[in-house]
KEVEX-352989 format. One line per 5 residues: number of its first residue (from 1); their letters; for each residue x negated, z, y of N, C-alpha, C. Coordinates in steps of 0.1 Angstrom, whole numbers. Example, Ala and Ser with C-alpha at 12.3 -4.5 7.8 and 13.67 -1.06 7.14 Angstrom:
REM KEVEX-352989
1 = AS = -132 78 -57 -123 78 -45 -132 78 -33 | -128 71 -22 -137 71 -11 -129 79 0
***
This chain:
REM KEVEX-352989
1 = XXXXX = 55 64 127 45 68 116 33 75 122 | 27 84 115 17 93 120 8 87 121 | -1 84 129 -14 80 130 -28 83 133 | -33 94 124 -39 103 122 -59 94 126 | -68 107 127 -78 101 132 -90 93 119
6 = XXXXX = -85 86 114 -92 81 103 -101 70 109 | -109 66 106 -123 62 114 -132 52 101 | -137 43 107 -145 34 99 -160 41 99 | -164 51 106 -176 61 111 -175 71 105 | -165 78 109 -164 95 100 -159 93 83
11 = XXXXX = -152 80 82 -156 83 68 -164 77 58 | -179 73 66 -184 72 63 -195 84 53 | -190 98 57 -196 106 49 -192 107 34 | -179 101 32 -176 100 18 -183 94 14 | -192 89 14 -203 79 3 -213 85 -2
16 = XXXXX = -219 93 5 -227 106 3 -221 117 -3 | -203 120 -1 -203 134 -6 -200 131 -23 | -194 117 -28 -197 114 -45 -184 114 -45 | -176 109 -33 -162 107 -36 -162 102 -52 | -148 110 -60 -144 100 -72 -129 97 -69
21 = XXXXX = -128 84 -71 -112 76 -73 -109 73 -86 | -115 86 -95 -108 76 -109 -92 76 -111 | -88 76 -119 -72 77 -122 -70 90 -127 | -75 94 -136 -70 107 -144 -80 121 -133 | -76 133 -135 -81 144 -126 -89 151 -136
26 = XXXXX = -103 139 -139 -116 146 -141 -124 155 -136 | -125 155 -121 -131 165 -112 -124 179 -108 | -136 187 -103 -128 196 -95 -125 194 -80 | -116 190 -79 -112 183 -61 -114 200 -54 | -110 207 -63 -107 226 -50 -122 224 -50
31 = XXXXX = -135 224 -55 -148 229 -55 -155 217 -45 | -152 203 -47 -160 193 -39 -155 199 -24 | -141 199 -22 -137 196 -11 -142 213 0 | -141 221 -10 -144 234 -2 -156 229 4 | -170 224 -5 -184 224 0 -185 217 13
36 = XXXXX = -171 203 16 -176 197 28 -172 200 40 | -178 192 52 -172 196 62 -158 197 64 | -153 201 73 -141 202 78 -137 188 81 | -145 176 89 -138 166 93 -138 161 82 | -149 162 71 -149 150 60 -136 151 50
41 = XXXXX = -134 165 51 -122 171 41 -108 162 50 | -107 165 62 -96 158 71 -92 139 64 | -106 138 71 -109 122 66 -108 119 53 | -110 121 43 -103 123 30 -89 125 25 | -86 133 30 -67 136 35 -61 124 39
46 = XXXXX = -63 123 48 -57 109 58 -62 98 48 | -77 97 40 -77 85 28 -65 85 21 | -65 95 8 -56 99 3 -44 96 11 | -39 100 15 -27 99 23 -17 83 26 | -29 73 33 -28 62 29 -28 53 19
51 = XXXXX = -40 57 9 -39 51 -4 -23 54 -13 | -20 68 -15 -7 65 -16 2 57 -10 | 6 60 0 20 51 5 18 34 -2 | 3 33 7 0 16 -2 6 12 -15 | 7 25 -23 3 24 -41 17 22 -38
56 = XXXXX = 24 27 -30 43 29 -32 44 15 -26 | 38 11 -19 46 -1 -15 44 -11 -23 | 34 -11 -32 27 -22 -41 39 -21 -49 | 38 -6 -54 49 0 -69 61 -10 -64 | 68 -7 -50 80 -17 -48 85 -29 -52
61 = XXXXX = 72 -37 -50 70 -52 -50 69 -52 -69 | 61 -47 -72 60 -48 -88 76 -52 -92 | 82 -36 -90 97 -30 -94 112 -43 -92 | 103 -56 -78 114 -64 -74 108 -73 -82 | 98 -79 -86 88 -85 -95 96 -89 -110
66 = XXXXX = 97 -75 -116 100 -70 -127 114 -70 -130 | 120 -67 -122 138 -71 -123 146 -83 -118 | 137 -90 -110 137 -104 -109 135 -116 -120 | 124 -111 -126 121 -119 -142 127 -117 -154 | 134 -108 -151 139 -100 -163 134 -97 -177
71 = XXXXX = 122 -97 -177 113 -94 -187 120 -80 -196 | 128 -69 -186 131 -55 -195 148 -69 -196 | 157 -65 -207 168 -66 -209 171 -63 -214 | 174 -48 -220 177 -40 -230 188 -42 -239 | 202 -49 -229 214 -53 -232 218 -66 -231
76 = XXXXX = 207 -73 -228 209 -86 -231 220 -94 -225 | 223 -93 -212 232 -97 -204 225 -106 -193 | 213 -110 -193 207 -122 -181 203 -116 -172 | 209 -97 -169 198 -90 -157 189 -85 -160 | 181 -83 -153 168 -75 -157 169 -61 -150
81 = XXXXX = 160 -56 -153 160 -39 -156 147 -34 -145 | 144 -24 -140 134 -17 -137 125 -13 -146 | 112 -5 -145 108 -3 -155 101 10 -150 | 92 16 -165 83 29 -159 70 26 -155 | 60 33 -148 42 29 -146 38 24 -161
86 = XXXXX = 42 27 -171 36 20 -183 34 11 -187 | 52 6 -190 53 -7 -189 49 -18 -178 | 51 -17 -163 45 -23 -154 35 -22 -155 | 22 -15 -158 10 -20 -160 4 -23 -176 | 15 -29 -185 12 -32 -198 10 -24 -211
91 = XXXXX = 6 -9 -207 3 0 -212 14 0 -224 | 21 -4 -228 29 2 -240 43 -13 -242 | 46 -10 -249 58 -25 -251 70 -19 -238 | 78 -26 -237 87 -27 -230 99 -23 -237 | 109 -20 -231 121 -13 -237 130 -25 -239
96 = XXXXX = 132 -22 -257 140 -36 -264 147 -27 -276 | 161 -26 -275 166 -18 -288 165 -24 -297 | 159 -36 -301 155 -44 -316 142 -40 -318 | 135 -33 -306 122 -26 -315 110 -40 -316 | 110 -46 -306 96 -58 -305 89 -51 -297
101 = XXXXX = 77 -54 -302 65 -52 -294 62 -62 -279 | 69 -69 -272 64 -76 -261 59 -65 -245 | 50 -70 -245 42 -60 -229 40 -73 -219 | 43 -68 -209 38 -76 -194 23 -82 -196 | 24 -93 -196 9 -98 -197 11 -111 -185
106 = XXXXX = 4 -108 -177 -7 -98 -175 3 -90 -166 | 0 -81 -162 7 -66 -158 10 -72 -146 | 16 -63 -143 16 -65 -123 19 -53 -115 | 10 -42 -123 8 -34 -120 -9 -31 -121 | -14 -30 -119 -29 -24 -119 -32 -13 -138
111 = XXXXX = -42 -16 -146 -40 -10 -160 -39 7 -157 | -46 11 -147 -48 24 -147 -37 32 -141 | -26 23 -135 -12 26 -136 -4 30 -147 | -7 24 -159 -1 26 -171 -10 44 -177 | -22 50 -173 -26 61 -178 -19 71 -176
116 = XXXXX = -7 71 -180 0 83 -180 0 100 -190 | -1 109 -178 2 122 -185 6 130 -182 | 13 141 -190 24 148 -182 31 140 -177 | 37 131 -178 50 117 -173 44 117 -157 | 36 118 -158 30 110 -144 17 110 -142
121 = XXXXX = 13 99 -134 1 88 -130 -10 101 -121 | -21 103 -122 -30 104 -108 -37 95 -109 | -41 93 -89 -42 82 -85 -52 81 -74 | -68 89 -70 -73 92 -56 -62 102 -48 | -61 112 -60 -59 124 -52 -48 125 -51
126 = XXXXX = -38 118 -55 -19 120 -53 -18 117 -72 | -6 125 -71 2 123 -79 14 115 -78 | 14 107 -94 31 98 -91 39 97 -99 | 51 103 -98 60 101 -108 70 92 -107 | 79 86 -117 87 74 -117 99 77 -125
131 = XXXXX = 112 73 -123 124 80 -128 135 69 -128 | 141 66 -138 154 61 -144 166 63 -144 | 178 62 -139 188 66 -144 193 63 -158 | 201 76 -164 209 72 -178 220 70 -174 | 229 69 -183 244 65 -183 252 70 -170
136 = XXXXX = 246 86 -167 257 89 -158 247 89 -146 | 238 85 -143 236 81 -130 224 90 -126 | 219 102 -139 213 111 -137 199 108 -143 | 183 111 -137 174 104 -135 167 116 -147 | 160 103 -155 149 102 -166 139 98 -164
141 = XXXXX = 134 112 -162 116 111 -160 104 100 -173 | 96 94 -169 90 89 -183 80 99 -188 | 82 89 -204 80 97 -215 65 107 -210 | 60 116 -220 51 118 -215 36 111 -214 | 33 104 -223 23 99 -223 27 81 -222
146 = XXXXX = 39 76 -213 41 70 -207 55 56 -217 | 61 51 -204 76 41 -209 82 52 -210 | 87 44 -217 105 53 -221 107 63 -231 | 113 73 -227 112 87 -238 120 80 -248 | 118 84 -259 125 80 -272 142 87 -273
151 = XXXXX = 151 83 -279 161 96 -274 165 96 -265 | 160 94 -255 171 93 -238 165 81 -230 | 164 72 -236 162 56 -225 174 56 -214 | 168 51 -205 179 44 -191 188 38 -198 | 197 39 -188 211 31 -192 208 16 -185
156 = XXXXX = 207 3 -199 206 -8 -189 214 -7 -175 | 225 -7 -174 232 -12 -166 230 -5 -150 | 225 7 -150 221 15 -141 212 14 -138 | 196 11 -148 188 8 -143 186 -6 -138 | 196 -15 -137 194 -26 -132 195 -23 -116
161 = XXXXX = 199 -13 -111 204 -8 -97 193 -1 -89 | 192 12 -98 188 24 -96 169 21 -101 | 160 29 -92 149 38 -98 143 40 -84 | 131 56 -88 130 61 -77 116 67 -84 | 105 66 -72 96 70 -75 89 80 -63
166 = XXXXX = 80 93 -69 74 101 -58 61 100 -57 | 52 104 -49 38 109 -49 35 119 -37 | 26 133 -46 27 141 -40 10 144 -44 | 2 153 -36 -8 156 -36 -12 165 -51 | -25 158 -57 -31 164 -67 -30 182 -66
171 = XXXXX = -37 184 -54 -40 196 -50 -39 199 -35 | -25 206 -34 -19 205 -19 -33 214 -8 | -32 204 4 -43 211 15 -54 205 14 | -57 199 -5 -71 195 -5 -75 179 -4 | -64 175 -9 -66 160 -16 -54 152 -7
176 = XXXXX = -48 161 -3 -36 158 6 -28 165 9 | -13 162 17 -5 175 22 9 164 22 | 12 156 26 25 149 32 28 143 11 | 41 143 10 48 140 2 52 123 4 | 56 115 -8 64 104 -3 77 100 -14
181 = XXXXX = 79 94 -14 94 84 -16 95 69 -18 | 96 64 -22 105 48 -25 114 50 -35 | 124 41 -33 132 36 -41 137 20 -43 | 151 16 -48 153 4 -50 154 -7 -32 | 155 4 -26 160 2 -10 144 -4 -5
186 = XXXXX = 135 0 -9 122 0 -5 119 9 6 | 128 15 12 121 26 27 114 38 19 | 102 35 26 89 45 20 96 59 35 | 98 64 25 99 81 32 86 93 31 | 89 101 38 74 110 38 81 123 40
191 = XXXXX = 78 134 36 79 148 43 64 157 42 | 64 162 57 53 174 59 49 180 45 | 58 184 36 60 192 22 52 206 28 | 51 211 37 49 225 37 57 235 32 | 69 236 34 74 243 24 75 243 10
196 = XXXXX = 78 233 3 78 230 -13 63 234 -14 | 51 226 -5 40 230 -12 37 218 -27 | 42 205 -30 40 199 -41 25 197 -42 | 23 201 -58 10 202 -59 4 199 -74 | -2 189 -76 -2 187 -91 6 186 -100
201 = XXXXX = 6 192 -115 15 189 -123 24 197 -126 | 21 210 -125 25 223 -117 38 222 -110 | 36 220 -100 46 220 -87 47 205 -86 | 57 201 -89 62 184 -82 74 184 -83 | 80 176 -73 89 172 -67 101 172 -79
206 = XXXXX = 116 177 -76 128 178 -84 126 162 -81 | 136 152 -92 141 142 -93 151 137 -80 | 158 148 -77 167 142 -69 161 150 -52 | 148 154 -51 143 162 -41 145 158 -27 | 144 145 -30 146 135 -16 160 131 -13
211 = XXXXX = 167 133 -21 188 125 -22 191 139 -8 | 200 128 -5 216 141 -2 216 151 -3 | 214 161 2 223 179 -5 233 177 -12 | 231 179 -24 247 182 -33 246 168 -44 | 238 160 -41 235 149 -49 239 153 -66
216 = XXXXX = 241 141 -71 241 147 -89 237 136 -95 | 236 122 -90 227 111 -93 221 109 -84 | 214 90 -90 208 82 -84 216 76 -75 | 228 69 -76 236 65 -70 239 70 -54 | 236 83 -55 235 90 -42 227 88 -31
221 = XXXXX = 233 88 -20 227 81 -7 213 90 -4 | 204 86 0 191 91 8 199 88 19 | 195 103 33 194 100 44 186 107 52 | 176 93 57 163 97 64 165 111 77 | 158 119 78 159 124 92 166 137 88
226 = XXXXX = 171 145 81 185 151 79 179 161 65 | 183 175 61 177 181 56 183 175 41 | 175 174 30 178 170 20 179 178 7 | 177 174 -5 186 179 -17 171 192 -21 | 161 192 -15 150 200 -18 148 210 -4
231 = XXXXX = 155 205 7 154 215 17 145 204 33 | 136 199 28 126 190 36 141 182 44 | 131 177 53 134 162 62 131 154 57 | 128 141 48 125 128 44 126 122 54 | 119 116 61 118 104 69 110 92 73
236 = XXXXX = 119 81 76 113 68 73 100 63 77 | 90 59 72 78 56 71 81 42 74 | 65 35 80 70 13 80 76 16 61 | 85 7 61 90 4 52 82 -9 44 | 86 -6 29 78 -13 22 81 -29 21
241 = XXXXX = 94 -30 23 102 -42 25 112 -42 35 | 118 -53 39 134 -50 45 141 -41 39 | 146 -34 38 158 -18 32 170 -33 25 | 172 -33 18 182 -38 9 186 -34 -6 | 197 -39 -10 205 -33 -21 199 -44 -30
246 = XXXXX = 196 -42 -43 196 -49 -52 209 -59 -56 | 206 -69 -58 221 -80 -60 228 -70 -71 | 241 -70 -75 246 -65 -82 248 -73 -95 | 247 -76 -107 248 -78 -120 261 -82 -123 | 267 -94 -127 260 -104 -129 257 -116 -118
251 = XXXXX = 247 -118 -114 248 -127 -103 232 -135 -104 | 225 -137 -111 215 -142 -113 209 -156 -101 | 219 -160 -102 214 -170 -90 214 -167 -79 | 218 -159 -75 217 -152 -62 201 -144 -58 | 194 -140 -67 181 -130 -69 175 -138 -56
256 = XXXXX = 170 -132 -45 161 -137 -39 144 -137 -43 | 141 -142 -39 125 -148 -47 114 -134 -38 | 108 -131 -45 95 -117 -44 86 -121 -34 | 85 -133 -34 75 -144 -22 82 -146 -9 | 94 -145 -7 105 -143 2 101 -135 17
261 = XXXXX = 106 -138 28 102 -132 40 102 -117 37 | 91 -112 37 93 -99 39 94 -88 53 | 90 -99 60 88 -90 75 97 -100 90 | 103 -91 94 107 -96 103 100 -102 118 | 100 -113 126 97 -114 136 105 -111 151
266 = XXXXX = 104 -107 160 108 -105 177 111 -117 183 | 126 -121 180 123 -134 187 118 -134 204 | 118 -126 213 116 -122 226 103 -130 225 | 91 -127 216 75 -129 215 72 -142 216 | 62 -149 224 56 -164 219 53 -167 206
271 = XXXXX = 60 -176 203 56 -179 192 43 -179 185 | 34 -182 191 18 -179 183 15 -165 180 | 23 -153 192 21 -143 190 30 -133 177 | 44 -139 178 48 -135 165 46 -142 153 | 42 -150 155 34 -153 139 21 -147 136
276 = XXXXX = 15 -146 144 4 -139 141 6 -124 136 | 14 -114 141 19 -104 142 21 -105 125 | 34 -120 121 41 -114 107 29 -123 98 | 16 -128 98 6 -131 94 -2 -116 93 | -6 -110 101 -13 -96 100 -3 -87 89
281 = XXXXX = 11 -85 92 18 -79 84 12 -83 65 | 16 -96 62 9 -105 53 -3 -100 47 | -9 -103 61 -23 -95 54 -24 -79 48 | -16 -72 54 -14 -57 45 -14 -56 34 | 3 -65 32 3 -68 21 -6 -68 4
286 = XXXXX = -12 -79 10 -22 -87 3 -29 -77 0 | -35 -71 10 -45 -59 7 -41 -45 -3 | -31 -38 6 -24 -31 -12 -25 -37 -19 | -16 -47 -26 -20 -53 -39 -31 -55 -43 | -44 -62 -34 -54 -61 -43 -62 -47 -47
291 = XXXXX = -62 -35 -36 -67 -26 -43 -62 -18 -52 | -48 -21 -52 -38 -13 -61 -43 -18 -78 | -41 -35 -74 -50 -39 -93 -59 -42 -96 | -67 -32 -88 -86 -31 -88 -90 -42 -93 | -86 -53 -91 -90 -66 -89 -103 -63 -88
296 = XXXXX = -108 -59 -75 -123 -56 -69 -126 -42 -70 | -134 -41 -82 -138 -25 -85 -155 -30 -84 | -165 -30 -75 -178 -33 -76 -183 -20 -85 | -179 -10 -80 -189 4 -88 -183 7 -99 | -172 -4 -109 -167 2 -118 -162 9 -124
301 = XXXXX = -154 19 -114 -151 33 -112 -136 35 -114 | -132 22 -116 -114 25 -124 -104 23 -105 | -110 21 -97 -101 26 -83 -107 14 -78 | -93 2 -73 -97 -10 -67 -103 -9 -47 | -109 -24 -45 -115 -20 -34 -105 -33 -23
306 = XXXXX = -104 -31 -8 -99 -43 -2 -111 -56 -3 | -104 -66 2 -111 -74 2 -108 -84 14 | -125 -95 12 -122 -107 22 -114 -116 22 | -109 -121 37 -102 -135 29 -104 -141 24 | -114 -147 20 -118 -156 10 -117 -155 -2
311 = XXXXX = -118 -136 -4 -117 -134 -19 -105 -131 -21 | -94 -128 -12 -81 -126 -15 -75 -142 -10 | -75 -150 -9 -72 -162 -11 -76 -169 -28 | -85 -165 -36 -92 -169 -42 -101 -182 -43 | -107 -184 -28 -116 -190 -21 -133 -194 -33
316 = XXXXX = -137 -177 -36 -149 -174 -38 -146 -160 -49 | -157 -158 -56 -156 -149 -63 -154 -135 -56 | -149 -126 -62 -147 -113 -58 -159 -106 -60 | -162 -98 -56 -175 -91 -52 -180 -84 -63 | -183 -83 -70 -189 -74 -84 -186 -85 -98
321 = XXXXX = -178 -93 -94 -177 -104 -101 -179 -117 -107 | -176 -121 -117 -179 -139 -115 -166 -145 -115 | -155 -140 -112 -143 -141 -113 -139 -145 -100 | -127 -155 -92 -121 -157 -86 -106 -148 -90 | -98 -146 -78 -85 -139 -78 -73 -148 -83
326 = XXXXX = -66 -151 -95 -61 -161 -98 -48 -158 -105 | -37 -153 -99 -29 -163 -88 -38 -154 -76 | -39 -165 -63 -47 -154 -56 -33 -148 -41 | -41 -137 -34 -28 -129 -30 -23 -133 -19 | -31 -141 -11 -31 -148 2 -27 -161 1
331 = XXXXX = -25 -171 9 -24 -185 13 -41 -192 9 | -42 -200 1 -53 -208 0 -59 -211 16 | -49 -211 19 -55 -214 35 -65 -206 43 | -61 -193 41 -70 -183 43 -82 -182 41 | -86 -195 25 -104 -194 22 -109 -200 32
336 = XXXXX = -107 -207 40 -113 -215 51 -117 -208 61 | -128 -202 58 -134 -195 68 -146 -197 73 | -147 -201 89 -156 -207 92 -163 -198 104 | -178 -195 104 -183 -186 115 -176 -173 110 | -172 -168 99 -165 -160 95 -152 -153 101
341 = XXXXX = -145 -163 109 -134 -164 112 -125 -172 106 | -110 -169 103 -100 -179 103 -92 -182 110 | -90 -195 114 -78 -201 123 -65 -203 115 | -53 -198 123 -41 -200 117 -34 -201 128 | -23 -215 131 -9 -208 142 -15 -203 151
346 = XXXXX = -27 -210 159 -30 -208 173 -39 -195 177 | -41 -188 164 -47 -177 165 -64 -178 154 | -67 -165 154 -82 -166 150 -78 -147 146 | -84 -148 129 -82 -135 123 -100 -131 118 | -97 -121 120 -114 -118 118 -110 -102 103
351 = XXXXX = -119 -102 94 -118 -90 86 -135 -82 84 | -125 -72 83 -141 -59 85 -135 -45 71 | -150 -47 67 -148 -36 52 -163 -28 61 | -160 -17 54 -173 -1 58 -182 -9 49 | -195 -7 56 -207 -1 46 -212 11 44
356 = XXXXX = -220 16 37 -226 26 33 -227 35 45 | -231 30 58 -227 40 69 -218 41 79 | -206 33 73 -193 33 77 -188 23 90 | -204 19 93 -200 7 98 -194 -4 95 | -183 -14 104 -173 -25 102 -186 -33 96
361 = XXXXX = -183 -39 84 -189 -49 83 -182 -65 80 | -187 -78 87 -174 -86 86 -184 -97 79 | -170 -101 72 -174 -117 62 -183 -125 69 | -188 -134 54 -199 -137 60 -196 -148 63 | -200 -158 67 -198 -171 78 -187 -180 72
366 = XXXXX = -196 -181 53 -183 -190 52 -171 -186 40 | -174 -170 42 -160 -167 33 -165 -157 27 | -161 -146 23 -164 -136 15 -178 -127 17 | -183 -116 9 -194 -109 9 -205 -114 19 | -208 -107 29 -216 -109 35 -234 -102 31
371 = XXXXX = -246 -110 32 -257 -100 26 -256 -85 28 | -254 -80 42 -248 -68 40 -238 -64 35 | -234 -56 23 -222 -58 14 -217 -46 19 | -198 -45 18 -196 -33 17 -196 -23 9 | -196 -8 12 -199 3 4 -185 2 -3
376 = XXXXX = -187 2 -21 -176 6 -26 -169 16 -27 | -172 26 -22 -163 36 -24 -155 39 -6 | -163 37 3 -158 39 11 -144 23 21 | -150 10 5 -139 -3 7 -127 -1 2 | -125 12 -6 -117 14 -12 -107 19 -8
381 = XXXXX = -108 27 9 -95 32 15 -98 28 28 | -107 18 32 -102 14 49 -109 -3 49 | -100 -6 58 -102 -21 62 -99 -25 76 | -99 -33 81 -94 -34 99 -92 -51 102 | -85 -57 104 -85 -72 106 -76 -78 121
386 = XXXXX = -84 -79 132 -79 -86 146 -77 -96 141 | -70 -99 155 -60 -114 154 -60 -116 169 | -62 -126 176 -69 -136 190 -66 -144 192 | -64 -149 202 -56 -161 204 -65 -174 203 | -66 -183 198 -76 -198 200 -80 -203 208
391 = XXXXX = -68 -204 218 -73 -206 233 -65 -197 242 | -66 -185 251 -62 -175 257 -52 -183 265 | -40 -180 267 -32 -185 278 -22 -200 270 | -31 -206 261 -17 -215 253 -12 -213 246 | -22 -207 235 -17 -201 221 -13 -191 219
396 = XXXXX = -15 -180 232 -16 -169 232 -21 -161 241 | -13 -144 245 -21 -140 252 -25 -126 248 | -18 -116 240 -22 -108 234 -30 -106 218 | -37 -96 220 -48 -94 208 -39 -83 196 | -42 -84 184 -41 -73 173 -47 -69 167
401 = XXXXX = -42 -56 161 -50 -54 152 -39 -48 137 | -45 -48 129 -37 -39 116 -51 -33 107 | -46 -26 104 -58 -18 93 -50 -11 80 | -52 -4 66 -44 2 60 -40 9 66 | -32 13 77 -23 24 76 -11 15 81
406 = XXXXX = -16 3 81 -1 -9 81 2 -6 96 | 1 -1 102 7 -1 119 4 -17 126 | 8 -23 131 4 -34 143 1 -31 159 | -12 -29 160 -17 -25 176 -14 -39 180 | -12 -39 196 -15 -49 207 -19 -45 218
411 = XXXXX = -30 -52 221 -35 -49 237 -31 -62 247 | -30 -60 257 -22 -72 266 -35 -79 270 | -48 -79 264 -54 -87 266 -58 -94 279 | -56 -87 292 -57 -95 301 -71 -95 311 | -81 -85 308 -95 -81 312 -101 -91 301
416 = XXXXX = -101 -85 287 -110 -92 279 -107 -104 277 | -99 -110 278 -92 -123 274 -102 -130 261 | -102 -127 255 -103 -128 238 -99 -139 234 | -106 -151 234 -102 -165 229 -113 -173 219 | -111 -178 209 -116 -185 200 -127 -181 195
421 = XXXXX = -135 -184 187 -146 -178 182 -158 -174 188 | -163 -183 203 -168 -179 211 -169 -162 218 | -156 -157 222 -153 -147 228 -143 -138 216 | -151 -132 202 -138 -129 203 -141 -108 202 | -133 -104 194 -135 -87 199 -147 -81 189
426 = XXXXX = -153 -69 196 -166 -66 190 -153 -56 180 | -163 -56 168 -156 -49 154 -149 -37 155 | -152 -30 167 -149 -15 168 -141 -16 183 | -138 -27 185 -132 -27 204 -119 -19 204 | -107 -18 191 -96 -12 193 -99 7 187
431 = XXXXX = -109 8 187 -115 23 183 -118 32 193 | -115 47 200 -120 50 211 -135 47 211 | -139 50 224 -156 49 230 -162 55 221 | -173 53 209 -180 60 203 -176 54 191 | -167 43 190 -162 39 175 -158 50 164
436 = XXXXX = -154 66 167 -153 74 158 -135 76 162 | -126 68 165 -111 70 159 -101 60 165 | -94 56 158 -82 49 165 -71 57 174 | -73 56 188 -61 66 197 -55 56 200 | -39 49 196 -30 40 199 -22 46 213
441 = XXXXX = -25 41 218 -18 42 234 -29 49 247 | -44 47 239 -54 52 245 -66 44 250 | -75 47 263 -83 36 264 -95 37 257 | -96 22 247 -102 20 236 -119 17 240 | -126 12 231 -140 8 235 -140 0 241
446 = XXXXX = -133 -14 240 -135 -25 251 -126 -21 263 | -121 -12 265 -117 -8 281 -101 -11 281 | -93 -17 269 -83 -23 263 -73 -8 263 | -61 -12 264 -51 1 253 -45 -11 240 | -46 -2 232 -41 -6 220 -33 1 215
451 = XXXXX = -18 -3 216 -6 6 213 4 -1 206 | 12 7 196 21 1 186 28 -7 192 | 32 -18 181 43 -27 187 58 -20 184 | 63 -22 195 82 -18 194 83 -19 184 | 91 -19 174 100 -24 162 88 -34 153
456 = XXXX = 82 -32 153 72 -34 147 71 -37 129 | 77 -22 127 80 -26 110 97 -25 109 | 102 -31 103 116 -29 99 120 -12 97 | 133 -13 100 137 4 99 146 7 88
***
């Protein structure tokens, strides 16, 4: 996965330039983005850039969510159905040929998922579309102002299998450039999109853009790496889940549960160190989800923000709130934060949101918002959370890190030796000298390399 120079420092100028994250494409992004610098415009790209794939991985979990409960059953057979951004975020009834009004309450999609137009979502600068198959296998875009077109609904039985969703930049070069992909498999795919060029509502992605050459449905294989049905390379991004097939119909008790391992461990690793590892993964998690259902919108701006463990445990209230997070998205265990650290499995997790000048700023002693708060707009696309061992040498001997771009750094820890809350890493230690970028396989601020793990995310 690309791991581009995105910085808790340089983008700190979005706070000043009046970034907007709303949902619908109010502004002019060609006129903001011309005025700014060159890195700010970069650093905004790489935001964008992230914030989608997150939205796709969230979209996944909804999608297994949603056909696991079986809430859509169109045909009334005990499976459940996929659905469009509408219905996943409550926006409109759910598809029932008896014609009832029932909607997802409460959603499990974010509301401003359901704003659909022109049959698709914007979303901080990407575009998203979402697609169905009908009877023969061949994919139905939703309606236009969102669910299911009247006249050509999915074919239960296909959509119990099949759906496939894109996001591609508002305004190519400006708001972004790389294209992406999910489907029922969960492997988040990406292409350069320089050729196509997808770009708004205008230019986006054919239905089957990402399948096979020669494709004629859904049913048709994606293969990562390999020139596809639009011309591009698609290829595999960390994946949003394990890559698996939806159980086949009728088999209900077979459904594996949405709470289910999502991430694999190395057995080779000490144990303290791969747990911590598929703990940090966890935490990613958690984090899409909560900014995806703007749970934490402080500036009220329609575009959710990350959050602390405390507030993603539902420890403490959420930040602009009087509201706890409830079901909350973490382990209750996680509100336990003490010295503004948590202990888990031998390790010690620390979290850091920007403020206003893009400095890490980390929870405060005993859980959540610290008096220096973070900047909303700039909590909205970066976060960074290490992981330390409790006591160096029993529990552990290597350090981590994860931030949104979902990657897992490790440093071998063996200069700093980083142990319990006493010693543990200064906010910016896995960031080059100067705290202005993450170089993975490079020497970092604390004198450390911090370089991807092997196999790291499922393939």
């Amino acid at each position: 996965m690309r791991r581009s120079s995105h910085v808790l420092v340089s983008i700190a100028v979005l706070s000043g330039a009046g970034v907007s994250q709303s949902d619908a494409p109010a502004r002019r992004p060609d006129v903001e983005e011309s005025r700014a610098p060159s890195t700010t415009r970069h650093a905004r790209r790489t935001a964008n850039e992230n914030a989608a794939a997150s939205s796709l991985r969230v979209l996944y979990a909804a999608q297994a969510q949603c056909q696991a409960s079986a809430v859509i059953d169109a045909d009334a057979d005990g499976v459940g159905e996929f659905a469009y951004f509408a219905e996943l975020a409550g926006a409109v009834p759910v598809r029932d040929p008896r014609g009832g009004d029932l909607r997802i309450a409460p959603p499990i999609l974010a509301r401003s998922m359901g704003l659909v137009t022109s049959s698709i979502v914007v979303r901080q600068g990407y575009c998203f579309a979402m697609f169905l198959p009908d009877a023969k296998g061949r994919p139905i875009a939703e309606a236009p102002r969102g669910g299911s077109p009247r006249g050509a609904e999915p074919d239960p039985q296909r959509a119990a299998r099949h759906w496939c969703a894109y996001a591609w930049p508002e305004r190519f070069g400006v708001t972004g450039q790389r294209a992406f992909f999910v489907n029922q498999d969960g492997e988040l795919l990406a292409c350069d999109n320089e050729a196509s060029k997808y770009s708004g509502t205008a230019r986006r992605p054919a239905p089957l853009a990402a399948y096979r050459r020669n494709s004629a449905d859904m049913a048709a294989v994606v293969s990562p790496g390999v020139p596809a049905h639009d011309g591009h390379k698609w290829t595999t991004q960390r994946t949003a889940a394990p890559a698996r097939r939806v159980a086949q119909p009728p088999q209900p008790q077979r459904r594996r549960s949405l709470l289910g391992s999502l991430f694999g461990r190395r057995r080779s690793q000490p144990q303290g160190e791969a747990a911590a590892i598929a703990t940090l993964r966890n935490v990613a998690s958690a984090q899409a989800q909560c900014q995806a259902s703007a749970v934490i919108d402080e500036d009220a701006n329609g575009a959710g923000e990350y959050g602390y463990f405390a507030e993603l445990a539902g420890a403490c209230n959420v930040r602009g709130s009087d509201q706890r997070l409830v079901p909350p998205v973490l382990s209750v265990a996680f509100g336990q934060v003490e010295q503004s650290v948590v202990t888990r499995g031998g390790y010690c997790f620390a979290m850091f949101l920007p403020d206003a000048s893009g400095r890490p700023t980390g929870e405060a002693k005993d859980g959540g918002a610290a008096e220096s708060r973070p900047d909303p707009a700039t909590a909205g696309v970066l976060w960074c959370c290490y992981a330390w061992p409790l006591e160096y040498g029993r529990t552990g001997r290597r350090a981590f890190l994860i931030d949104q771009a979902g990657d897992v750094l490790a440093t071998a820890n063996h200069e700093q030796r980083y142990s319990g809350r006493d010693r543990r890493p200064d906010p910016l230690a896995a960031f080059a000298p100067g705290g202005k970028a993450i170089k993975p396989g490079k020497p970092a601020g604390d004198g450390g390399v911090w370089a991807p793990i092997t196999g790291a995310s499922p393939r």
